[in-house]
N, C-alpha and C positions, 0 to 999 in steps of 0.2 A: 146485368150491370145495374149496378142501382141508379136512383133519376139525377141524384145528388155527389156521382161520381168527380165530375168535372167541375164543381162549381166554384173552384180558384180558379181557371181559365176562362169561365163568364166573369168572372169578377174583372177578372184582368183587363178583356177586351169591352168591358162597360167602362171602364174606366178611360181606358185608351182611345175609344169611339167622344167617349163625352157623352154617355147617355144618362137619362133622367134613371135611376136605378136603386131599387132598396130590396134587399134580399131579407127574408126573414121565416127563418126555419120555427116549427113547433114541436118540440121534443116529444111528446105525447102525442103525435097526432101520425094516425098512418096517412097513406097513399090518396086515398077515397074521404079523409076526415072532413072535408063541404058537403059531401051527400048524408040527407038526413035520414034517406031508407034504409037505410044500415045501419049494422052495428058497430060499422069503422067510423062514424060521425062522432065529430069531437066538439061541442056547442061552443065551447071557450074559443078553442080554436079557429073554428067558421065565423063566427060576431067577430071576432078580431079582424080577421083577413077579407070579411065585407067591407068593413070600414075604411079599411086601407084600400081597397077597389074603389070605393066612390068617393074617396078623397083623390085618388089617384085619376081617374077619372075629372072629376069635378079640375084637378091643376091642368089637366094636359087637351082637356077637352072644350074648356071654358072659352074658347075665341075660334073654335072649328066652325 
């Protein structure tokens, strides 16, 4: 099954829950595209989805 089978029922229940939630696919990018010892590393893709971890990070973590 693929990872991304389900993901209108996460959608759904982030919704429903009220969770902090941003879904964001990269067309290009396999499974492994964050690890750079491969040849599945996608640099566009991994700088993108850093950013969005420690902004994500930096809103949810700021008053822990």
């Amino acid at each position: 099954m693929r990872i991304n089978a389900h993901l209108d029922e996460l959608v759904k229940a982030m919704a429903m829950y009220k969770k902090d939630f941003e879904m964001r696919i990269y067309p290009n990018a396999a499974h492994a595209f964050f690890n750079d010892t491969t040849s599945l590393y996608n640099e566009v893709a991994a700088k993108d989805a850093w950013k969005r971890v420690l902004w994500f990070f930096q809103r949810t973590l700021a008053d822990a």
